[in-house]
C-alpha positions in Angstrom: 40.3 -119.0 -35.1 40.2 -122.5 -33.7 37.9 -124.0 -31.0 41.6 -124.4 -29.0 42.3 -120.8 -29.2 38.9 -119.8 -27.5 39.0 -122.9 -24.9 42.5 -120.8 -23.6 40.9 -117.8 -23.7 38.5 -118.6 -21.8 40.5 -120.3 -18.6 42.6 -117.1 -19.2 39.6 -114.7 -18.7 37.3 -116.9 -16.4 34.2 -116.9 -18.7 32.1 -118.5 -20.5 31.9 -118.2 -24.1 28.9 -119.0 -25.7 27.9 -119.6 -29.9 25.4 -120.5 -32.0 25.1 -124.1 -33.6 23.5 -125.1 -36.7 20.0 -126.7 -36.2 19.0 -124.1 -33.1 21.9 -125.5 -30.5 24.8 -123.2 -28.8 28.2 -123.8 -27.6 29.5 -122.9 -24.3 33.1 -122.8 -23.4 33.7 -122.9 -19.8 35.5 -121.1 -17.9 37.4 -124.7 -17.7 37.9 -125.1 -21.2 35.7 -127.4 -22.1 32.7 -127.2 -25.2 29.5 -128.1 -24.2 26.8 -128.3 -25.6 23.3 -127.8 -23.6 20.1 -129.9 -25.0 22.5 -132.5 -27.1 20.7 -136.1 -27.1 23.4 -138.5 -28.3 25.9 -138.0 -31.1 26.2 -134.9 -32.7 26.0 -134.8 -36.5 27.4 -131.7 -36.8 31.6 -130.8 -36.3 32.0 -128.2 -33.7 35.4 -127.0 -35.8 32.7 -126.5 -38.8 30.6 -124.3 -36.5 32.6 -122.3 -34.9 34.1 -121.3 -38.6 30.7 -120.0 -39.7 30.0 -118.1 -35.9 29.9 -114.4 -36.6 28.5 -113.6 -33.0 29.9 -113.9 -29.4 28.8 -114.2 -26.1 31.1 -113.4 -23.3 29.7 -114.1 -19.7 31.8 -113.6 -16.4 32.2 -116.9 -14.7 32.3 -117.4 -10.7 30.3 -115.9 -7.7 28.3 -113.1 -9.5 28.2 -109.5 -7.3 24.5 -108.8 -6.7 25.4 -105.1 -6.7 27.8 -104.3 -9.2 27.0 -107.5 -11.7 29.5 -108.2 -14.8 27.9 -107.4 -18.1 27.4 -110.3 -20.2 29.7 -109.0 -23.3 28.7 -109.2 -27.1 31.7 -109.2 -29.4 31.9 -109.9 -33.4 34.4 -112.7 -34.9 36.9 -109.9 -35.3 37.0 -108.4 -32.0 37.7 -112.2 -30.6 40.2 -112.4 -33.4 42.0 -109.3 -31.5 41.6 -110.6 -28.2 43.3 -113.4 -29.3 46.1 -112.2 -31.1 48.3 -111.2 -34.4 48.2 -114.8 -35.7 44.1 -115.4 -35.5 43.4 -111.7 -36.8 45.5 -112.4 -39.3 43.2 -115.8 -39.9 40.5 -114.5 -39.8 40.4 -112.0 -42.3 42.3 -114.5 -44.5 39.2 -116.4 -43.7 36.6 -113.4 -44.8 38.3 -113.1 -48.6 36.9 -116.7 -49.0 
């Protein structure tokens, strides 16, 4: 799984898709793409490529006007259910990945 693969999924699905950072920080993926990274100061000394290998955990959140009544969950997933959601060719990464 590469930081590419979740920027498309997320424009695809309109949401934001947030992991954990070495050192406390998080990622979020917008709903436009782009990583971000809340609280950063300057340059990072860290590779976001680096850290989104070592993410086990997933945050899915619903972009847009949220419905006061009937609000989207905020979705939980594992590395290998966002390998599926992505496809054959990262679930077949990403347990090649696990037998490291």
């Amino acid at each position: 799984m590469k930081l590419a693969d979740l920027r498309k999924l997320s424009i695809k699905q309109k949401t934001r898709i947030h992991f954990a950072l070495a050192g406390g920080l998080e990622c979020v993926i917008t709903e436009h793409g782009i990583a971000q990274v809340p609280g950063l100061r300057g340059a990072p000394e860290f590779n976001l490529e680096s850290d989104l290998a070592a993410a086990r955990e997933f945050r899915f959140e619903p972009a847009g006007e949220p419905d006061r009544k009937h609000p989207a969950p905020i979705r939980s997933l594992t590395r290998d259910e966002v390998a599926r959601l992505l496809g054959p060719a990262s679930a077949t990464a990403a347990a090649e990945h696990e037998d490291e």
